[in-house]
Legacy VTK file of the C-alpha trace (Angstrom):
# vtk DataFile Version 3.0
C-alpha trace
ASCII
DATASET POLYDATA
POINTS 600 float
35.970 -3.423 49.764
33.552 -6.078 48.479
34.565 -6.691 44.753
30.605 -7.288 43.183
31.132 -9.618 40.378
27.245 -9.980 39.378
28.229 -6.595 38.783
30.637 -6.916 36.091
29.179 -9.822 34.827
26.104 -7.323 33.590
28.113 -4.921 32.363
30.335 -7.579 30.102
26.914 -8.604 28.814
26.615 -4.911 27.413
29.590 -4.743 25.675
29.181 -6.350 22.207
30.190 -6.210 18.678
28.541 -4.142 16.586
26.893 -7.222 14.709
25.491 -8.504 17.877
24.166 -5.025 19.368
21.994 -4.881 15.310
20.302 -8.291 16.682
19.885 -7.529 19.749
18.428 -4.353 18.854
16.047 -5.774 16.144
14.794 -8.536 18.954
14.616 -5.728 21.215
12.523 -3.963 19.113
10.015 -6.815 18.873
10.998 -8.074 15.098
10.729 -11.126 14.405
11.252 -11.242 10.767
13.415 -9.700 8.289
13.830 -9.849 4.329
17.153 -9.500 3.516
20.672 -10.580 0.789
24.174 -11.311 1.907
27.090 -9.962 0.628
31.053 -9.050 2.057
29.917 -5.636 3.870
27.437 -7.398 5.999
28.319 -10.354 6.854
29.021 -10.174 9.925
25.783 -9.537 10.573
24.363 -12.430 8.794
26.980 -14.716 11.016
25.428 -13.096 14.139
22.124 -13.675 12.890
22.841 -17.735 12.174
24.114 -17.835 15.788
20.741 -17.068 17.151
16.840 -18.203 17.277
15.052 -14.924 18.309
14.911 -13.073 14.736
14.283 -15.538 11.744
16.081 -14.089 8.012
13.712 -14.810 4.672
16.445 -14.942 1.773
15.391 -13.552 -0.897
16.422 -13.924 -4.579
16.899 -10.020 -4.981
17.441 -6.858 -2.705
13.975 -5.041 -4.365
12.559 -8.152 -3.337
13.400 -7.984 0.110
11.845 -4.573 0.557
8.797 -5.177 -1.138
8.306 -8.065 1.013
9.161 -5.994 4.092
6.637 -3.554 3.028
4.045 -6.674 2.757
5.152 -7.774 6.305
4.676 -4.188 7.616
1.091 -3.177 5.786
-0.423 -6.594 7.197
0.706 -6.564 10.652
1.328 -2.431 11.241
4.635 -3.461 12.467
7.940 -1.876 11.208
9.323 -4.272 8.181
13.009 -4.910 8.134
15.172 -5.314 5.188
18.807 -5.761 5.402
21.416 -5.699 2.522
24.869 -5.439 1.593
27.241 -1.941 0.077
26.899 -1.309 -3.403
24.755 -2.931 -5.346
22.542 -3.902 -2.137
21.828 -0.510 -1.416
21.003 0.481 -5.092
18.776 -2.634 -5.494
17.176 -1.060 -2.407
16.351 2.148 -3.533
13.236 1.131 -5.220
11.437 -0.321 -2.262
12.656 2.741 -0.403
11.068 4.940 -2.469
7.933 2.706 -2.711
7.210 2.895 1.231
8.293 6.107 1.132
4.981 7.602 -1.171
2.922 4.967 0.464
3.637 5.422 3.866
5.102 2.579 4.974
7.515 2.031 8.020
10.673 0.566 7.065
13.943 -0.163 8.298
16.829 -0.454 6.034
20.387 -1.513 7.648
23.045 -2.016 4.786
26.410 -3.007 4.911
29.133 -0.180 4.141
33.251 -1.016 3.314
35.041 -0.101 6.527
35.411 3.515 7.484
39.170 3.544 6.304
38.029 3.240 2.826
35.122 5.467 2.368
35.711 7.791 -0.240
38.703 5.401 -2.232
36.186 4.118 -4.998
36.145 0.462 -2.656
34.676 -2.578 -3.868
31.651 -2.493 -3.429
31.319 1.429 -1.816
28.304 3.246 -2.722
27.859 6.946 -1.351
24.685 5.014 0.658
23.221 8.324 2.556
23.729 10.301 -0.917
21.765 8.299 -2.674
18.961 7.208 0.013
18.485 10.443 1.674
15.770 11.342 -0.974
13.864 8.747 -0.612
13.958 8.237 2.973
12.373 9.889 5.951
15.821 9.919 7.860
19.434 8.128 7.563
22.299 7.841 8.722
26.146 6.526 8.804
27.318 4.864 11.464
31.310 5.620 12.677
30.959 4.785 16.223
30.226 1.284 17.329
28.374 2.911 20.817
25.729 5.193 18.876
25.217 2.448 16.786
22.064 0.822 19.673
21.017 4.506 19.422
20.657 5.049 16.041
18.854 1.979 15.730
15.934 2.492 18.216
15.916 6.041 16.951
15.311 4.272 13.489
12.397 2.264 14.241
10.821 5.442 16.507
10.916 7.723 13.351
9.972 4.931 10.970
6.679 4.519 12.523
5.858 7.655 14.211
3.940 10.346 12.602
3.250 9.782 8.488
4.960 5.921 9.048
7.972 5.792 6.464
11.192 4.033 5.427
14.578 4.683 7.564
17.744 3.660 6.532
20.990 2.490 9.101
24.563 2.504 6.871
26.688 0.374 9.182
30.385 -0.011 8.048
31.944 -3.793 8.063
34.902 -2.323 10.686
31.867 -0.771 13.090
30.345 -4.086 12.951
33.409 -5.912 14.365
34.272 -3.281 17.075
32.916 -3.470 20.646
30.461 -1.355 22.383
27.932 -0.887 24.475
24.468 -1.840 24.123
21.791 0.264 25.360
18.441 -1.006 25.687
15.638 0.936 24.230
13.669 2.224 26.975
16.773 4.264 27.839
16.343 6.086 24.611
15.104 9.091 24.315
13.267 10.170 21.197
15.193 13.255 19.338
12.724 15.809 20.449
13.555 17.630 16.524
11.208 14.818 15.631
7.716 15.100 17.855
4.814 14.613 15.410
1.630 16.175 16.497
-1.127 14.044 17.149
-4.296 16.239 18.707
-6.168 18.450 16.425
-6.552 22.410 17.194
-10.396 22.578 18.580
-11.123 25.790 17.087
-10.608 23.809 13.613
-12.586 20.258 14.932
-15.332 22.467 15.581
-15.153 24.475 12.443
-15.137 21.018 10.446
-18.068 19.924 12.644
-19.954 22.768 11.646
-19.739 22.624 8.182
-20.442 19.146 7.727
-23.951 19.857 9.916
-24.758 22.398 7.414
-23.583 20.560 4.378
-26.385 19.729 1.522
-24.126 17.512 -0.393
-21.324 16.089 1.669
-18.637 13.936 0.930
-15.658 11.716 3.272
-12.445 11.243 0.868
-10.624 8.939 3.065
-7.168 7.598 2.118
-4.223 5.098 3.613
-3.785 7.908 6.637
-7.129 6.041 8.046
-5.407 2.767 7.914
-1.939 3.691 9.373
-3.699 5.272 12.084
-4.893 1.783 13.099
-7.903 0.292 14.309
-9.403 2.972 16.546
-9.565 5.142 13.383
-11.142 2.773 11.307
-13.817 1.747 14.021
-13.779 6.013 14.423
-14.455 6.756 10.714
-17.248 3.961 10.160
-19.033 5.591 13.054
-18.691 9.070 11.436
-19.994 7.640 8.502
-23.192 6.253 10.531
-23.458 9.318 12.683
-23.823 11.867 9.657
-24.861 9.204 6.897
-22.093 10.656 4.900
-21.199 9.286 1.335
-17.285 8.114 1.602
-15.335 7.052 -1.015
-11.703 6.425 -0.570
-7.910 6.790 -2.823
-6.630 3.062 -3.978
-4.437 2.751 -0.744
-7.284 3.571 2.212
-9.461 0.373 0.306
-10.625 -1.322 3.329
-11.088 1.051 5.782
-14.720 1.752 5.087
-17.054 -1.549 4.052
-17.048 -1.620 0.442
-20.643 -3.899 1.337
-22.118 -1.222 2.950
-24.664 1.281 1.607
-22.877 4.474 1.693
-19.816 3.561 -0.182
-19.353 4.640 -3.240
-16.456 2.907 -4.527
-12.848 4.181 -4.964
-12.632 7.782 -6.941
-9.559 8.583 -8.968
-8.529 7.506 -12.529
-10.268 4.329 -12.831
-12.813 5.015 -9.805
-16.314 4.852 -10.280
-18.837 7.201 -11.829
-20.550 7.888 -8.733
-17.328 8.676 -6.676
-16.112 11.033 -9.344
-18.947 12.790 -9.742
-19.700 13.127 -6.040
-16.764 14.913 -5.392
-16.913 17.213 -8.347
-20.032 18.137 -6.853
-19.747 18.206 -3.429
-20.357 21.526 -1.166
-18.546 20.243 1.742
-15.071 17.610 1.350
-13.909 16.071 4.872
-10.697 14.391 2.920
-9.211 11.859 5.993
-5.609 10.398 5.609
-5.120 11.462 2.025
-2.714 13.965 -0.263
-4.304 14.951 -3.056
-2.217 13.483 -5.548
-2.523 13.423 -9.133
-4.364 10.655 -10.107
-7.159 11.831 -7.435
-7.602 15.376 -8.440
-7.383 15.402 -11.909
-7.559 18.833 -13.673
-6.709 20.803 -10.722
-8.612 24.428 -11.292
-11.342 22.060 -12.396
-11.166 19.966 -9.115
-14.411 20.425 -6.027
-14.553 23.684 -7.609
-17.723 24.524 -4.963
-16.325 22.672 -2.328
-15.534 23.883 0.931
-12.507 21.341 1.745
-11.456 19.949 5.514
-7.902 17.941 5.000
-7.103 16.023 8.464
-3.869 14.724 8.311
-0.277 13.956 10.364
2.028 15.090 7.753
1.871 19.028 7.260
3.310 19.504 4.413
0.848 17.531 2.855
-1.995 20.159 3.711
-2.281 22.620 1.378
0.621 21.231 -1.268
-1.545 20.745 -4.110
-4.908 21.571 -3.206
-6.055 24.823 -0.923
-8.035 23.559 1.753
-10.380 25.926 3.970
-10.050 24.322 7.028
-6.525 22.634 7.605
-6.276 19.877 10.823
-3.086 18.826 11.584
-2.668 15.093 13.714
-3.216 11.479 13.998
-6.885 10.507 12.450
-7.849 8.373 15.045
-7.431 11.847 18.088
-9.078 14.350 15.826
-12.005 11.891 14.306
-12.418 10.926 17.762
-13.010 14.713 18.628
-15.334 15.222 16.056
-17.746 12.370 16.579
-17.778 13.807 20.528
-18.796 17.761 19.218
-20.898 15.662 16.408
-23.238 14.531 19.443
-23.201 17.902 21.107
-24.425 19.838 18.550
-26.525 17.901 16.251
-29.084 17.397 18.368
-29.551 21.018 18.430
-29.088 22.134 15.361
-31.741 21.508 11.896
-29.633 19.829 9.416
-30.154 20.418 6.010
-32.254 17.460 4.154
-29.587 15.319 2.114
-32.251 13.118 0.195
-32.136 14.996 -2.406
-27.967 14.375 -2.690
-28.489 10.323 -2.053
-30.615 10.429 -4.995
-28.423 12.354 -7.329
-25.968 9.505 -6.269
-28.192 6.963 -6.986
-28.737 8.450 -9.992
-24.680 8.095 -11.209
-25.150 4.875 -9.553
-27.660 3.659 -11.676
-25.548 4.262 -14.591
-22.996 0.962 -14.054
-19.883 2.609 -14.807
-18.458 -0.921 -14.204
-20.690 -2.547 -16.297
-18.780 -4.869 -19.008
-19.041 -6.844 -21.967
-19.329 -10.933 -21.101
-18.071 -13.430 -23.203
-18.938 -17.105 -23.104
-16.114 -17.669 -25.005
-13.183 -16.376 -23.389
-12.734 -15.217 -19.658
-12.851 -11.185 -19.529
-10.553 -10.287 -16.615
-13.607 -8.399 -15.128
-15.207 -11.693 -14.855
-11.629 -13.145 -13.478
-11.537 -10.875 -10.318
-15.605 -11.205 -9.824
-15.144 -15.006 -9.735
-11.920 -14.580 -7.359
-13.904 -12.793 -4.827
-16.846 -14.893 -4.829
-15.054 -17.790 -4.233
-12.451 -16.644 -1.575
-14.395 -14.076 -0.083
-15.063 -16.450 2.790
-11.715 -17.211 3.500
-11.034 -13.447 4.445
-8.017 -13.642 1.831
-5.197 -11.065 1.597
-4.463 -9.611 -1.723
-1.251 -8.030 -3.021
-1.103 -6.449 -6.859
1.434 -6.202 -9.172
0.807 -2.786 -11.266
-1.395 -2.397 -14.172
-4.709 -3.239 -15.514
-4.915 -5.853 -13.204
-4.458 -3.651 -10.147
-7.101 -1.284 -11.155
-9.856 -4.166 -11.900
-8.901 -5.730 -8.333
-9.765 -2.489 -6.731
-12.703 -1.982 -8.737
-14.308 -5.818 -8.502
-12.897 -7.081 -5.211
-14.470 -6.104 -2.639
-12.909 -5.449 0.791
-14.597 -4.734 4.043
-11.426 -4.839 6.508
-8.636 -2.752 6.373
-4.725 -4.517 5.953
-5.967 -7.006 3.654
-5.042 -5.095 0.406
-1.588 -4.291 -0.319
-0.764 -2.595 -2.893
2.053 0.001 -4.946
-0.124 3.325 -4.912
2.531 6.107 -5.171
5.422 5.092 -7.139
3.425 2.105 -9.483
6.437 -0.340 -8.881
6.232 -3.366 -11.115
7.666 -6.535 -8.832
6.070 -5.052 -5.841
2.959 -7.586 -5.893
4.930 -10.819 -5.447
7.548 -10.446 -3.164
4.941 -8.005 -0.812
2.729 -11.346 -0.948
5.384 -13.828 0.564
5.897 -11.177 2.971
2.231 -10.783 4.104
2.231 -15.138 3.945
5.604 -14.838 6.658
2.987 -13.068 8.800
0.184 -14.803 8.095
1.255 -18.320 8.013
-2.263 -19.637 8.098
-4.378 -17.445 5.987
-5.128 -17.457 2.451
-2.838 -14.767 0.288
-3.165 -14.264 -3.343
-0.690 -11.618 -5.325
-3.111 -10.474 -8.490
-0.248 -9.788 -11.645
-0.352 -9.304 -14.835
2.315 -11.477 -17.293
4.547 -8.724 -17.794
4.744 -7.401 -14.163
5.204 -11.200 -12.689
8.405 -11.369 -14.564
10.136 -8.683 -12.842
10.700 -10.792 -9.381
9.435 -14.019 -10.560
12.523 -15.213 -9.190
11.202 -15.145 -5.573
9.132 -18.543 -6.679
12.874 -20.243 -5.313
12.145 -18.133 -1.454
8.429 -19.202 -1.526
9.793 -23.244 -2.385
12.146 -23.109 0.345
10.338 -21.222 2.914
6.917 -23.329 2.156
5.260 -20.044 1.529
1.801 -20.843 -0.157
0.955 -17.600 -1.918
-1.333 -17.692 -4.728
-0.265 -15.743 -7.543
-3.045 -15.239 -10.176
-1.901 -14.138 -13.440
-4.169 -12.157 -15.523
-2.578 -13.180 -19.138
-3.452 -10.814 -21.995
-0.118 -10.908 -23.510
0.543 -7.208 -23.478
1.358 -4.528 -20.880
-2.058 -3.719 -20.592
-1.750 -0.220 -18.968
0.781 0.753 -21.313
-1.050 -0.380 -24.619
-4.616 1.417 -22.987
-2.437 4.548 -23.304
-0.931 3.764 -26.270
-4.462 3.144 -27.641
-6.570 6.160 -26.534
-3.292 8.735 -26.376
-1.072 8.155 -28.979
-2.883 6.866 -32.278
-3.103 3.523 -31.283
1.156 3.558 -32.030
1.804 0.034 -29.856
5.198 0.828 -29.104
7.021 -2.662 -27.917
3.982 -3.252 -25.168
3.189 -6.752 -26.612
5.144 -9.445 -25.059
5.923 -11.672 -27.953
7.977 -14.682 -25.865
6.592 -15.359 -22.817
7.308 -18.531 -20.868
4.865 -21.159 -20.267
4.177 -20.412 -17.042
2.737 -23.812 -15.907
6.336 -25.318 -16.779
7.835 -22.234 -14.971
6.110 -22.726 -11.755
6.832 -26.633 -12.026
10.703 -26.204 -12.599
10.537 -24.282 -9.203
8.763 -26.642 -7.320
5.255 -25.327 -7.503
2.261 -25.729 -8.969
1.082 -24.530 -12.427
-2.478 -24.015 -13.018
-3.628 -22.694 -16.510
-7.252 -21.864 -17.247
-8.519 -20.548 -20.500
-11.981 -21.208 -20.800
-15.217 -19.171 -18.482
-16.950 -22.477 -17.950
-13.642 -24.256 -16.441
-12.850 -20.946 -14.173
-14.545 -21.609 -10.704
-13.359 -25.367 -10.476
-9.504 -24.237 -11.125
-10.211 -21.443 -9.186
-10.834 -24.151 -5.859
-8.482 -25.966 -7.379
-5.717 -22.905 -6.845
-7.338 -22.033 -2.999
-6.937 -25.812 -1.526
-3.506 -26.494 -2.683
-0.900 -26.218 -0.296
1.811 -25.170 -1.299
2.788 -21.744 -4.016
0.654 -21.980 -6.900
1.373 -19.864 -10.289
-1.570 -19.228 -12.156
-1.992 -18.571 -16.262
-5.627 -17.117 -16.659
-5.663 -16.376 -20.036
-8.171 -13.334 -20.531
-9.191 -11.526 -23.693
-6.016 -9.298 -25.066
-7.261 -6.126 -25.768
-9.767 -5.184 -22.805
-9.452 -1.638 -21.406
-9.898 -0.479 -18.086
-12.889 1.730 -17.536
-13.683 4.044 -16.288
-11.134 6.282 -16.832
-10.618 9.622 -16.418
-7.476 11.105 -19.079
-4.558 12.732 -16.993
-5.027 16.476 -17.154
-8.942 16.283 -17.175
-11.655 16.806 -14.476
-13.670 14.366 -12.689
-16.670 15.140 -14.905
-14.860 14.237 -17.787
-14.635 10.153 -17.598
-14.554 7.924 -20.250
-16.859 4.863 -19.661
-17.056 2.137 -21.841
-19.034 1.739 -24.671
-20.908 -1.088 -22.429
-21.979 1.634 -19.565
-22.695 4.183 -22.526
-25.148 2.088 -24.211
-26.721 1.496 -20.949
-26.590 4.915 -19.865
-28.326 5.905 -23.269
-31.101 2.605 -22.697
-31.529 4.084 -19.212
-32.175 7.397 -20.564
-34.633 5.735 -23.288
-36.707 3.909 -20.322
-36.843 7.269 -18.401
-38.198 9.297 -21.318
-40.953 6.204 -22.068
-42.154 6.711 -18.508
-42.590 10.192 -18.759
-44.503 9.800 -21.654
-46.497 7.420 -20.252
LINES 1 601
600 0 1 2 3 4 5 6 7 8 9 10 11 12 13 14 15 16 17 18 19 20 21 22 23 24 25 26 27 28 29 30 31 32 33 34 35 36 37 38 39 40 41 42 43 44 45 46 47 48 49 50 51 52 53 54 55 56 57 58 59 60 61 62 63 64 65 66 67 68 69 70 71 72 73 74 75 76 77 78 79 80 81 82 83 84 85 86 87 88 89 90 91 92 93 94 95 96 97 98 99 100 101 102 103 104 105 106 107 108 109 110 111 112 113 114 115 116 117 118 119 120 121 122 123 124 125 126 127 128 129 130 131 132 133 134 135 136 137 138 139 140 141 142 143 144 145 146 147 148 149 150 151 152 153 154 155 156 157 158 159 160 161 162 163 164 165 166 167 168 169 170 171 172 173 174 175 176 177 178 179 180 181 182 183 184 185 186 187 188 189 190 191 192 193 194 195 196 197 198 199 200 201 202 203 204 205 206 207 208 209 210 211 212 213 214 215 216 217 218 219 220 221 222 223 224 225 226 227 228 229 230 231 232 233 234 235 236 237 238 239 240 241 242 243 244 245 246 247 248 249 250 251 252 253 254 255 256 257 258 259 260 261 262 263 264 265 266 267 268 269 270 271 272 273 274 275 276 277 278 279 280 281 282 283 284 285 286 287 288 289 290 291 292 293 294 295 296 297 298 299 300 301 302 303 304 305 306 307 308 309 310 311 312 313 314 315 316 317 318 319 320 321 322 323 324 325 326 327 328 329 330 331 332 333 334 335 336 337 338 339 340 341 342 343 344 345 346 347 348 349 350 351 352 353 354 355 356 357 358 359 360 361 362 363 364 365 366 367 368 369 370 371 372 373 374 375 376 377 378 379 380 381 382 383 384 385 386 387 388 389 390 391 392 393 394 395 396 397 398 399 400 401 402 403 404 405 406 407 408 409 410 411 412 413 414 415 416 417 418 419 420 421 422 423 424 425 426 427 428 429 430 431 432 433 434 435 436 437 438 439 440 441 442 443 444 445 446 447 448 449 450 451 452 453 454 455 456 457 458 459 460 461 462 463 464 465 466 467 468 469 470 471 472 473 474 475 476 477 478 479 480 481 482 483 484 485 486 487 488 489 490 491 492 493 494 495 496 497 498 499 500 501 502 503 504 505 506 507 508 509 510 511 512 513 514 515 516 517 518 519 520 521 522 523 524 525 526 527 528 529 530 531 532 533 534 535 536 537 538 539 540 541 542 543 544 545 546 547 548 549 550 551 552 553 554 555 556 557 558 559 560 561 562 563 564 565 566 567 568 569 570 571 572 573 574 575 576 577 578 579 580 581 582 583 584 585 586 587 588 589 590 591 592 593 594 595 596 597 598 599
């Protein structure tokens, strides 16, 4: 008998050490970067990944970091971002991030180091009960105690991560199951659990239900939310034709920014806490909601007996147990946007030709009306820079350079979503869900590892800047020019709002009494420290900030106690905003004017 040595020459090259079947895994999966921190439980990893040139490793300065700017890399590209970490500590540092992609959606996959099998359970060095304390904030994890599921598990990872509502995964891999030998299976001779089959087609009988109701609707209204966005491109292109199709008002939640044109005509800004006037009030009064993509949450509805109260409500969305979990809806789709919006628009054009629609000019001027009223109207100073004014100049002057934009969290996060305007969707990143301070930063270096070439600027606030300022060292060394532009008040702006309108004006250690010079900071790094103070200087420092080429921290120093309006108090209804004094006094002059010309 013929001894066939090609093959047992293939089926040596399937036998591998744990370490090497995680790499080749991760390069099998297409990844090409990923964010991670060594440490004793992984390490052989990290000595599998420095023998090879396929999958490049950003070191970070700290494990949150590493997520956060796996979450960056993933909500730029729609890839899966990849974090990997030690036992322990790395996985604790991780839970943050974890949690963070898992409210927002966001495909991750975590593989941590674990002490060897023989010592789980004896209080280790180092041992952390990983699945314990991740399987809450995790769509799925697991342990890994046999080297040849461990290629398995892995593919099986990145399929759940971003299938259905995309979301973090985490692989526990112990240091002894990285040594061992196995065998590697390639992906395409996985098959998908079949517990885990997310539905992506819409029932018809509820398509055309939706259809009909939005023919018949008098005062319509599209509440589209990051759904739209993870769906991908066909469902944005899909949802800007519904839009045109039905000349529907859309607004949109803080993460689905982007997905409609915030230049065109029919958008009416983002709704929510700080969302406009016009978006608020067109959903409180609304007859017919098609909400696309979105949950519902807190910030959105408001007082919830108080919220649509005559709306009829369509929720399309890929996750079921986010239909009907805090709002009833009347007609309940379950699947991926981009099938079921493309089955609408198709019954759209079979029955609207034959059916009268109701005339909506009456609605477009009601919304005109709350448009007129400038709820983002503000106070100017010649003086000092307002950070209204900060954001407006930002986007003039790097609107051309189709910039991406990460936020820190805080009152510079809402007045980027209110002033900036964004017409594309994956070019705002931001922490909607859990409000993680030291997510803007790190999520920036990971959108500028994708996007070597484009312009990226991370919008903080001094407090939040400070919490993984450290990652200034991993932008240095991997010549990562991110923009970070710091709106200075000297407080934690959110927090002293609060304290200010909620608790008797009680400003309970919000100030920031010793804060570095950041100019210095960013220089003892390596970078570049830009500080502007005065309106009249702005622009020219602003330029200044876009042409350098290399990180860049900057201090805008912007009037202390400005307060982010509108605003609508937790608990209360949409019709129940606080605006400014500025947009009051203009709403009363407006009121004035009409009045005149009646009497005229």
């Amino acid at each position: 008998m013929k001894h066939d040595h090609k093959t047992e020459e293939a089926a040596d090259r399937r036998k591998m050490s744990g370490a090497e079947i995680v790499v080749q895994a991760l390069t099998d999966q297409g990844v090409k970067h990923i964010f991670g921190y060594p440490g004793g439980s992984i390490l052989p990893i990290f000595d599998e990944i420095y023998q090879q040139d396929k999958v490049r490793h950003i070191l970070v300065r700290h494990e949150q970091a590493a997520g956060h700017a796996a979450e960056g890399y993933a909500r730029t590209t729609g890839k899966v971002g990849v974090m990997l970490v030690t036992s322990g500590p790395g996985v604790t540092n991780a839970v943050t991030p974890l949690q963070d992609a898992l409210l927002d959606s966001v495909p991750l996959v975590c593989v941590s180091g674990q002490v060897s099998t023989t010592l789980i359970g004896s209080d280790a060095f180092q041992e952390a009960d990983t699945v314990s304390i991740t399987r809450p904030c995790t769509k799925h994890n697991w342990l890994v105690k046999d080297v040849n599921d461990l290629s398995r598990i892995i593919h099986e990872a990145f399929y759940i991560a971003r299938s259905g509502r995309p979301g973090p995964v985490l692989v526990d891999i112990p240091k002894n199951v990285q040594f061992a030998y196995g065998i590697y299976t390639e992906p395409k001779s996985i098959t998908p659990r079949m517990s885990y089959q997310p539905q992506l087609d819409g029932e018809t009988q509820a398509i055309n239900c939706a259809v009909n109701l939005l023919c018949a609707a008098r005062k319509p209204v599209i509440y589209s939310g990051g759904g739209v966005i993870n769906s991908g491109a066909d469902a944005v292109h899909l949802l800007r034709e519904l839009v045109n199709i039905g000349n529907f008002p859309i607004t949109s939640t803080l993460m689905g920014l982007g997905a409609y044109p915030a230049s065109k005509e029919n958008w009416l800004g983002m709704l929510g806490m700080h969302g406009t006037y016009e978006a608020n009030m067109a959903m409180h009064d609304c007859d017919v909601m098609l909400a696309v993509g979105a949950r519902f949450d807190d910030r959105i509805t408001g007082r919830l007996d108080a919220f649509s109260p005559d709306a009829k409500i369509i929720h399309i969305d890929i996750d079921p147990s986010s239909i009907n979990k805090n709002v009833h809806v009347d007609v309940p789709i379950v699947g991926d946007v981009a099938h079921i919006l493309k089955d609408m628009i198709a019954r759209f054009r079979i029955i609207c030709p034959n059916i009268k629609q109701p005339d909506r000019n009456v609605w477009w001027r009601q919304i005109n009306t709350w448009r007129a009223r400038r709820s983002l109207a503000y106070r100017n100073n010649a003086d000092v820079i307002m950070p209204q004014y900060a954001i407006e100049r930002l986007y003039a002057l790097t609107k051309d350079h189709k910039p991406y934009l990460t936020t820190e969290v805080g009152q510079h996060q809402m007045w980027t979503a209110q002033y900036f305007g964004f017409d594309e969707p994956n070019h705002w990143m931001t922490s909607g869900g859990l409000g993680t301070m030291g997510y803007g930063f790190p999520a920036a270096i990971g959108v500028q590892i994708a996007r070597p070439d484009d312009l990226v600027v991370c919008v903080a606030g001094d407090a939040s800047i400070q919490m993984n300022i450290q990652e200034l060292s991993t932008a240095i060394q991997y010549d990562v020019p991110v923009k970070i532009f710091i709106l200075n008040n000297h407080y934690m702006g959110m927090v002293r709002q609060w304290q200010q309108l909620l608790h008797g004006n009680r400003l309970s250690h919000s100030y920031m009494e010793a804060l570095p010079d950041f100019v210095r900071l960013a220089e003892a790094y390596g970078a570049v420290g830009i500080r502007c103070s005065k309106p009249e200087e702005l622009d020219d420092k602003i330029r200044q900030m876009i042409v350098c080429d290399g990180p860049v921290l900057f201090d805008c120093c912007v009037v202390s106690l400005e307060n982010c309006f509108p605003m609508i108090p937790s608990g209360r209804a949409h019709n129940e905003m606080l605006l400014s004094d500025e947009a009051t006094n203009e709403m009363m002059a407006d009121a004035i004017n009409v009045q005149g010309r009646l009497l005229v």
